[in-house]
HTML snippet that shows the backbone in 3Dmol.js (N, CA, C, O; Angstrom):
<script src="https://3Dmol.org/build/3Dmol-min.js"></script>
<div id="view" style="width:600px;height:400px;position:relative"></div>
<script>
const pdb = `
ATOM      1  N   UNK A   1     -15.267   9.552   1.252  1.00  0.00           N
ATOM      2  CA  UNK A   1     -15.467   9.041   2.587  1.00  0.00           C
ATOM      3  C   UNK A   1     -16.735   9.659   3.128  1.00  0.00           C
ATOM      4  O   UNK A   1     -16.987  10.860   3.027  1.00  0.00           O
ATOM      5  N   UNK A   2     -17.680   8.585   3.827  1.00  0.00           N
ATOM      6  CA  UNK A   2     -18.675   9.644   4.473  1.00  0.00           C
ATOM      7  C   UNK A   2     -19.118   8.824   5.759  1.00  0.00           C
ATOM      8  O   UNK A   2     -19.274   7.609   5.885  1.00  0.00           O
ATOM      9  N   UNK A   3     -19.270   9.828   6.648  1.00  0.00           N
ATOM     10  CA  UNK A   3     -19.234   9.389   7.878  1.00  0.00           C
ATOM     11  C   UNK A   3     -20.820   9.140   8.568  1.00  0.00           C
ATOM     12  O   UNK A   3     -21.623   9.849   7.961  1.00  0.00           O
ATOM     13  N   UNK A   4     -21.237   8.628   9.260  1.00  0.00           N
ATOM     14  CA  UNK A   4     -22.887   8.244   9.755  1.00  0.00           C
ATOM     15  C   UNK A   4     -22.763   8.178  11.089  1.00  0.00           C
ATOM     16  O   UNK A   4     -22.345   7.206  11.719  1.00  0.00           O
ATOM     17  N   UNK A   5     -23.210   9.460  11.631  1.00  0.00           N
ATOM     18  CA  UNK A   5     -23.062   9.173  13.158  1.00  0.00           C
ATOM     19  C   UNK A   5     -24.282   8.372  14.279  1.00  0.00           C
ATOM     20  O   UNK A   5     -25.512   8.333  14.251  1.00  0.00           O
ATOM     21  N   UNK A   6     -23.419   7.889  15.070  1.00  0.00           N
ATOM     22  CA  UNK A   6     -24.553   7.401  15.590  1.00  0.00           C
ATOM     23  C   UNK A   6     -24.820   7.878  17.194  1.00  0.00           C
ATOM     24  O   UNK A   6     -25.022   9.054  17.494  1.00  0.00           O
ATOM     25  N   UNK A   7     -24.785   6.655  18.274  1.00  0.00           N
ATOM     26  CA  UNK A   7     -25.006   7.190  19.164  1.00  0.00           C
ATOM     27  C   UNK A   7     -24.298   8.317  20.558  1.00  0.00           C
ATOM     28  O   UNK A   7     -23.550   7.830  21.406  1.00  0.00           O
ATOM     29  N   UNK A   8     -24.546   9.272  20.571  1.00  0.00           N
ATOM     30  CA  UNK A   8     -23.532  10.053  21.847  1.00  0.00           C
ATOM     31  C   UNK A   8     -24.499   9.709  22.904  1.00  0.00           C
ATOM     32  O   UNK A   8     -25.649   9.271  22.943  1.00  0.00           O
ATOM     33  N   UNK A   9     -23.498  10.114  23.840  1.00  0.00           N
ATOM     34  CA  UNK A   9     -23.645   9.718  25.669  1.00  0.00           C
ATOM     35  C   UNK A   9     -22.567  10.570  26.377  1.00  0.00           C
ATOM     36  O   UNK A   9     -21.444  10.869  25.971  1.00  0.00           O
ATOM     37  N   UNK A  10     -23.235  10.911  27.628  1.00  0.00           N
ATOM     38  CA  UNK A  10     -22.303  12.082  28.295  1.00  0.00           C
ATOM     39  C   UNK A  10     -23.162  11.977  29.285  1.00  0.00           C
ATOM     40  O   UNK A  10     -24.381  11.869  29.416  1.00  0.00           O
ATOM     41  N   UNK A  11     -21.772  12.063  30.271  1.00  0.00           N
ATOM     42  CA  UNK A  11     -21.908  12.453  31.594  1.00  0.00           C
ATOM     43  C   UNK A  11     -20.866  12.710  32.455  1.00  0.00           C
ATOM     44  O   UNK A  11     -19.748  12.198  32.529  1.00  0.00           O
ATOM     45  N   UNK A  12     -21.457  13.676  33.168  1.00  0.00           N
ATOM     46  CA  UNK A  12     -20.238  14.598  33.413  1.00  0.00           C
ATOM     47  C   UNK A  12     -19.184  15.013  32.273  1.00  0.00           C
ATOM     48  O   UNK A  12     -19.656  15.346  31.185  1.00  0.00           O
ATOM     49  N   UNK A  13     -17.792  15.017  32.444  1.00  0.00           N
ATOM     50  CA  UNK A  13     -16.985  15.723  31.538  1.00  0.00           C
ATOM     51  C   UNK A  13     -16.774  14.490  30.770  1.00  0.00           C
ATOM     52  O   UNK A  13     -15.959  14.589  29.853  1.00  0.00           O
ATOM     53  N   UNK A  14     -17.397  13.222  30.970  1.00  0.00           N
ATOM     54  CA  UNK A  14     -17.193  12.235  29.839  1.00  0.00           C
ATOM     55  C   UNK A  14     -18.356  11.703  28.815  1.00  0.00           C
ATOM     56  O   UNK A  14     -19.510  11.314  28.993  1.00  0.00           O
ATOM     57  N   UNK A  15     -17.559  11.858  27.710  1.00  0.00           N
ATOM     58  CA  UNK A  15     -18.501  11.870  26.000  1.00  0.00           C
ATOM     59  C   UNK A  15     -18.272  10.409  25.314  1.00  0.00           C
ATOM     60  O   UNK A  15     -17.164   9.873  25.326  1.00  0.00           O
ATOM     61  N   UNK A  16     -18.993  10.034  24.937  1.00  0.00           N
ATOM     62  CA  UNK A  16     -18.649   8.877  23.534  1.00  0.00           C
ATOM     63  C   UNK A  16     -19.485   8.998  22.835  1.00  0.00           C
ATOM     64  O   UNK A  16     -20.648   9.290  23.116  1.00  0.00           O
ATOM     65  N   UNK A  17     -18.875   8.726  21.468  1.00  0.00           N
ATOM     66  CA  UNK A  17     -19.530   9.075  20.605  1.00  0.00           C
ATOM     67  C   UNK A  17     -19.438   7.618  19.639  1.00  0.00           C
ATOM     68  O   UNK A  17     -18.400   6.960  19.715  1.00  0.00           O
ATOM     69  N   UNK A  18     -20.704   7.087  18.622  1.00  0.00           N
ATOM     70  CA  UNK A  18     -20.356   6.140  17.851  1.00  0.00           C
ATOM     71  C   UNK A  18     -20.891   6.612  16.314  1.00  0.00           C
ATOM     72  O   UNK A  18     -21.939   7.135  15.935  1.00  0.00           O
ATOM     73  N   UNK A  19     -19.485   6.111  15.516  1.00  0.00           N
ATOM     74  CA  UNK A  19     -20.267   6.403  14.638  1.00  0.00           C
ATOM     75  C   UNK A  19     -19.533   5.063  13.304  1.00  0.00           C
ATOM     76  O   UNK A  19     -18.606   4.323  13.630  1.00  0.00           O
ATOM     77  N   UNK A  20     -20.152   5.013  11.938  1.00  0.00           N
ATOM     78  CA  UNK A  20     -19.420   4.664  11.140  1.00  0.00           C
ATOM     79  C   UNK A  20     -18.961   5.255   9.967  1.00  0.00           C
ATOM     80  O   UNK A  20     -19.661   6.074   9.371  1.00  0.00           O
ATOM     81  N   UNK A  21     -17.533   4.829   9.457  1.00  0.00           N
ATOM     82  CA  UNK A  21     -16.962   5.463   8.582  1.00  0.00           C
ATOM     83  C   UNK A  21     -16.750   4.366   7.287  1.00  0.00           C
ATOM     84  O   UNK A  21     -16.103   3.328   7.431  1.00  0.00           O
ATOM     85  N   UNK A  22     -17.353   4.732   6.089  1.00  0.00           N
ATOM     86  CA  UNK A  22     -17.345   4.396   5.071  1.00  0.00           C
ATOM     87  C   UNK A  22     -16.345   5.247   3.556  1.00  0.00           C
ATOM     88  O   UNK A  22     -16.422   6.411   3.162  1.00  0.00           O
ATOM     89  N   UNK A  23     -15.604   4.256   3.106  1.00  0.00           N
ATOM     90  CA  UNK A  23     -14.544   4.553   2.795  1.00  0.00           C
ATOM     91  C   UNK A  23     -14.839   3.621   1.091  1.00  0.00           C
ATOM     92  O   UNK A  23     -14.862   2.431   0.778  1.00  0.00           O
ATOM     93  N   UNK A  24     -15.010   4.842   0.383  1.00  0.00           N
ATOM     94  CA  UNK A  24     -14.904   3.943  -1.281  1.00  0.00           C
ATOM     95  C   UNK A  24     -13.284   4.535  -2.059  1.00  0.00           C
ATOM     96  O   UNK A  24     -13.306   5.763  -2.140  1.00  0.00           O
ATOM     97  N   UNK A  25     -12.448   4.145  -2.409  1.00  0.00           N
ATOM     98  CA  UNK A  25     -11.103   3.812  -3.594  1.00  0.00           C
ATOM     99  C   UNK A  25     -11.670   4.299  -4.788  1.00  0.00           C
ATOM    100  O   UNK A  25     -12.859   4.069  -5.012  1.00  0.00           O
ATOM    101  N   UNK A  26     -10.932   4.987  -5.645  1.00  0.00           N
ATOM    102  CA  UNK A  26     -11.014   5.109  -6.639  1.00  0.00           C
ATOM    103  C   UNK A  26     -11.265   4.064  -7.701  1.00  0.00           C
ATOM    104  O   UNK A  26     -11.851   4.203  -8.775  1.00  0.00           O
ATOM    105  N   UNK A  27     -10.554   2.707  -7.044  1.00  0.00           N
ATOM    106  CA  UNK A  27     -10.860   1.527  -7.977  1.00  0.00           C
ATOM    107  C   UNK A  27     -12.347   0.700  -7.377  1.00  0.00           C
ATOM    108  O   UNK A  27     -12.832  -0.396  -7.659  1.00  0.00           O
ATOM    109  N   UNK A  28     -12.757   1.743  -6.478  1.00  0.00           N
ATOM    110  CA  UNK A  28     -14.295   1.198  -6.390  1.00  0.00           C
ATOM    111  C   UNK A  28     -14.268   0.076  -5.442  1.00  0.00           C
ATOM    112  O   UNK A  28     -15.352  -0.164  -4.909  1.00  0.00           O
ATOM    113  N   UNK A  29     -13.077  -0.809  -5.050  1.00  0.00           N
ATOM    114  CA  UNK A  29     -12.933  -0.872  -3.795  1.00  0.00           C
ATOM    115  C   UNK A  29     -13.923  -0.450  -2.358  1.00  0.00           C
ATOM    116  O   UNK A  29     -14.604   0.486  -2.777  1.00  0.00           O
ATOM    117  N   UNK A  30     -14.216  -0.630  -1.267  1.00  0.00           N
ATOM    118  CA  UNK A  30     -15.185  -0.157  -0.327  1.00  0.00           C
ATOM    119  C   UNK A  30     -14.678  -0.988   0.993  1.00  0.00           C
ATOM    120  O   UNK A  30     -14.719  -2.204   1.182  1.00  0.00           O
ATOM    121  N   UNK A  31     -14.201   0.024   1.822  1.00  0.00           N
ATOM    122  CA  UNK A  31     -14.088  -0.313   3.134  1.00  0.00           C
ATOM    123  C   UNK A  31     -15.048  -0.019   3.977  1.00  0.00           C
ATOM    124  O   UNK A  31     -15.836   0.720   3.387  1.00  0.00           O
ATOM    125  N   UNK A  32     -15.536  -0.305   5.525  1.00  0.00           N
ATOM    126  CA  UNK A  32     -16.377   0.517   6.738  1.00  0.00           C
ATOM    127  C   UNK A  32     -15.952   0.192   7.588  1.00  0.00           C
ATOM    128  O   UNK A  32     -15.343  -0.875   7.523  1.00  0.00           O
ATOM    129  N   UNK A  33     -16.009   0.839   8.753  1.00  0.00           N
ATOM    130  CA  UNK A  33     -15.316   0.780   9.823  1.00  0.00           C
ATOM    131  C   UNK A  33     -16.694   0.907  11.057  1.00  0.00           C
ATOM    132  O   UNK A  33     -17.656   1.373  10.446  1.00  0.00           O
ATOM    133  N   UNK A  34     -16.983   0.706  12.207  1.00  0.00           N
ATOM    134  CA  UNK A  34     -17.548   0.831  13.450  1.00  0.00           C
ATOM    135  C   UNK A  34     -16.557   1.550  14.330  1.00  0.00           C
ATOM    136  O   UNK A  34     -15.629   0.818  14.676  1.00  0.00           O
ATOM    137  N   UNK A  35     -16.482   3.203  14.939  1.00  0.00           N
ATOM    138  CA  UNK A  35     -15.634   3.284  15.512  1.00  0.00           C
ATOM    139  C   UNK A  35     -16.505   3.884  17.070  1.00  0.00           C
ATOM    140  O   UNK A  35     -17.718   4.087  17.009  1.00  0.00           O
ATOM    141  N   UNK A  36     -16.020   4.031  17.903  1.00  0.00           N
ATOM    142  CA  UNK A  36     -16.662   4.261  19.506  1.00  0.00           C
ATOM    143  C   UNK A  36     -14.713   5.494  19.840  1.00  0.00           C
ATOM    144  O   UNK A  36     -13.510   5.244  19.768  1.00  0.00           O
ATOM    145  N   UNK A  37     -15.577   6.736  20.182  1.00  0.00           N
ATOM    146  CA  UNK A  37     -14.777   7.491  20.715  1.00  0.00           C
ATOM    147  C   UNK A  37     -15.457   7.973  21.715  1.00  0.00           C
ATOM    148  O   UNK A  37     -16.643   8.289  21.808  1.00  0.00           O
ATOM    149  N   UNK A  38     -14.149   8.011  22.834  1.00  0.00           N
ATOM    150  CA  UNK A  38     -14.295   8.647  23.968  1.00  0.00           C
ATOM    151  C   UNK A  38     -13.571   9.972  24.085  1.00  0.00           C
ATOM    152  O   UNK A  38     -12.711  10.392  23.311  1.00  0.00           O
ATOM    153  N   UNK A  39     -13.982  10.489  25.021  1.00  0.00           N
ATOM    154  CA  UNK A  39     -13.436  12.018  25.111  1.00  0.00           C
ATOM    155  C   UNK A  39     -13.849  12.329  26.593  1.00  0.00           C
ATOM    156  O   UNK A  39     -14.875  11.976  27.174  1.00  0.00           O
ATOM    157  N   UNK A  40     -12.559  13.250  27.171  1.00  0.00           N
ATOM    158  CA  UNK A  40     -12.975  13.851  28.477  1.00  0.00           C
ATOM    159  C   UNK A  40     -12.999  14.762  28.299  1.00  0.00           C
ATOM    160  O   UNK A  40     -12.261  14.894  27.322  1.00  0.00           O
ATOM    161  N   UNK A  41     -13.513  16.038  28.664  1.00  0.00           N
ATOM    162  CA  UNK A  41     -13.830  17.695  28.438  1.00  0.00           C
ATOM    163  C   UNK A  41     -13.479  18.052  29.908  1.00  0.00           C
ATOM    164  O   UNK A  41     -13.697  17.375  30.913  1.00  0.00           O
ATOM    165  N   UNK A  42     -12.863  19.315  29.803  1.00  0.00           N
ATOM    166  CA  UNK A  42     -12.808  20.372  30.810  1.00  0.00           C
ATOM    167  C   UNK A  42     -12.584  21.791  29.852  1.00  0.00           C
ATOM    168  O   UNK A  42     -11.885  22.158  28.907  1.00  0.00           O
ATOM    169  N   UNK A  43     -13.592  22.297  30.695  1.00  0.00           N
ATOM    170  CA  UNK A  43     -13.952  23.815  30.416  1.00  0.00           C
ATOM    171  C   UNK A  43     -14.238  24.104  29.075  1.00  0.00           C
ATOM    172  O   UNK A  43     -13.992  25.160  28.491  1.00  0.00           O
ATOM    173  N   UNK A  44     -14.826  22.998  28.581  1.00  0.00           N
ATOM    174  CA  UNK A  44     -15.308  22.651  27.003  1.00  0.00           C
ATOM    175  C   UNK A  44     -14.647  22.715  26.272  1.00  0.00           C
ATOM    176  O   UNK A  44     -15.008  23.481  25.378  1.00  0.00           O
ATOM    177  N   UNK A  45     -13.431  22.117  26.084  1.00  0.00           N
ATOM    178  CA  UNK A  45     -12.499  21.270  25.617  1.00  0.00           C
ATOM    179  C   UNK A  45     -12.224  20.205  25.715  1.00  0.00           C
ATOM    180  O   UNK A  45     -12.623  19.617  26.720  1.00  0.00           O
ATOM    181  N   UNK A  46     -11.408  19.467  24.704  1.00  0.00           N
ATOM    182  CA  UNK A  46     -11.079  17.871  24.521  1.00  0.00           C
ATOM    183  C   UNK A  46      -9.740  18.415  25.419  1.00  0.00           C
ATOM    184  O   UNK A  46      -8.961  19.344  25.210  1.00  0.00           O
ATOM    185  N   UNK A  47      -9.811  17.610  26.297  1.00  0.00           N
ATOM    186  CA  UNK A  47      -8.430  17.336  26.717  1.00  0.00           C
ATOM    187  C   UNK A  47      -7.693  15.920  26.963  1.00  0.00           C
ATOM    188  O   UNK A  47      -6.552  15.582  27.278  1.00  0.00           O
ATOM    189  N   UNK A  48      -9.003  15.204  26.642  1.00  0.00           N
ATOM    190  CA  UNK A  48      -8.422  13.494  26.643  1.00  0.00           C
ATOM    191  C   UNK A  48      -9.430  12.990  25.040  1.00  0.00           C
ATOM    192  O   UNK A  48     -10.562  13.347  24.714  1.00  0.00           O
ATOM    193  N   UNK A  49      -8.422  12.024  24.296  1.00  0.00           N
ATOM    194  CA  UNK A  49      -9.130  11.522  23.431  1.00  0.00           C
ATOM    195  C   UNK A  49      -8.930  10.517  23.090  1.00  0.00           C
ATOM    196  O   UNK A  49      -7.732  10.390  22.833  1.00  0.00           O
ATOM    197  N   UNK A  50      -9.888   9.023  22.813  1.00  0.00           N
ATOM    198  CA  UNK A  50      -9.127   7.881  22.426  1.00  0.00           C
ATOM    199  C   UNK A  50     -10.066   7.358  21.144  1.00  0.00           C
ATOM    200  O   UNK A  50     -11.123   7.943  20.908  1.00  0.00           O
ATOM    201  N   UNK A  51      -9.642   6.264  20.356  1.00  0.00           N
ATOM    202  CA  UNK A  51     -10.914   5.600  19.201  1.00  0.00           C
ATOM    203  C   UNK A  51     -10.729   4.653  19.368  1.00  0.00           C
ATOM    204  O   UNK A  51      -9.561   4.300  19.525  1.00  0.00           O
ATOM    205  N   UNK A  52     -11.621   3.868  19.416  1.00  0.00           N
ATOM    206  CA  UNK A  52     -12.078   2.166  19.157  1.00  0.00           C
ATOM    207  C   UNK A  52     -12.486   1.708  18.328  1.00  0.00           C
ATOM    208  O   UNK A  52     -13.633   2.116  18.147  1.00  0.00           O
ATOM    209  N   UNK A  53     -12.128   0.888  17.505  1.00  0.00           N
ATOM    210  CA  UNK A  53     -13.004   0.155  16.433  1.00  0.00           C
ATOM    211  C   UNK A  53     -13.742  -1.259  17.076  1.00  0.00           C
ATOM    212  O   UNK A  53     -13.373  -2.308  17.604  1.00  0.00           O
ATOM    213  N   UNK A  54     -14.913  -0.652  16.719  1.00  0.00           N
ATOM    214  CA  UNK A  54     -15.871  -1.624  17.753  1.00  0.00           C
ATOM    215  C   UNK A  54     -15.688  -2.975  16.938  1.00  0.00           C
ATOM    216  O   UNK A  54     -15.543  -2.891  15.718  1.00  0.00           O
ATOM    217  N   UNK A  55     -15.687  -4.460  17.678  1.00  0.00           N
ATOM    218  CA  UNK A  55     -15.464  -5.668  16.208  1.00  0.00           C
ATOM    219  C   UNK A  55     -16.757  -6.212  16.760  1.00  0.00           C
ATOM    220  O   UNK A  55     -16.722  -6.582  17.933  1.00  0.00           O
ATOM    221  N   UNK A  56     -17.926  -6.322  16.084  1.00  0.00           N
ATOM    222  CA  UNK A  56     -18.550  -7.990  16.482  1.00  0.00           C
ATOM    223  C   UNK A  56     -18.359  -8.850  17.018  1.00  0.00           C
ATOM    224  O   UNK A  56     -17.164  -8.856  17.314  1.00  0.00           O
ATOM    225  N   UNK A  57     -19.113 -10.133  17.564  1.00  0.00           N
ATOM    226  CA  UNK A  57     -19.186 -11.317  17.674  1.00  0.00           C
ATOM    227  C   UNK A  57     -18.864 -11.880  16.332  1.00  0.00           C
ATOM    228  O   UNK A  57     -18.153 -12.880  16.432  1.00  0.00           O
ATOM    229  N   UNK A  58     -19.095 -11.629  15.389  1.00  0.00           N
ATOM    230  CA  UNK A  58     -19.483 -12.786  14.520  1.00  0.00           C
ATOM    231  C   UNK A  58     -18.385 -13.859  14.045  1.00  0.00           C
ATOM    232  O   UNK A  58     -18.716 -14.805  13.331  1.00  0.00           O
TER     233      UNK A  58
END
`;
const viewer = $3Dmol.createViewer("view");
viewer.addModel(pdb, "pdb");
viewer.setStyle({}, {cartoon: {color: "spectrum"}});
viewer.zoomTo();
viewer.render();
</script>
């Protein structure tokens, strides 16, 4: 599995982060994913966390 991060954004105690996750099977198989996480921080900690898998238009 290897992950490719992309864009963060923050403001105030709120973060998102995007990144994608690429996923190869032993049978060589190959998944990827687009995911968008949010996060709220207090006192520099996660104390809220959610994931999105971002989908296209297409």
């Amino acid at each position: 599995m290897a992950i490719t991060p992309g864009t963060t954004w923050a403001r105030g105690p709120l973060v998102s982060h995007e990144r994608v996750d690429d996923i190869i099977f032993e049978d060589g198989t190959a998944l990827q994913g687009k995911f968008i996480a949010v996060l709220t921080l207090r006192d520099g900690k996660i104390v809220d966390f959610i994931d999105f898998e971002f989908q296209s238009g297409d």
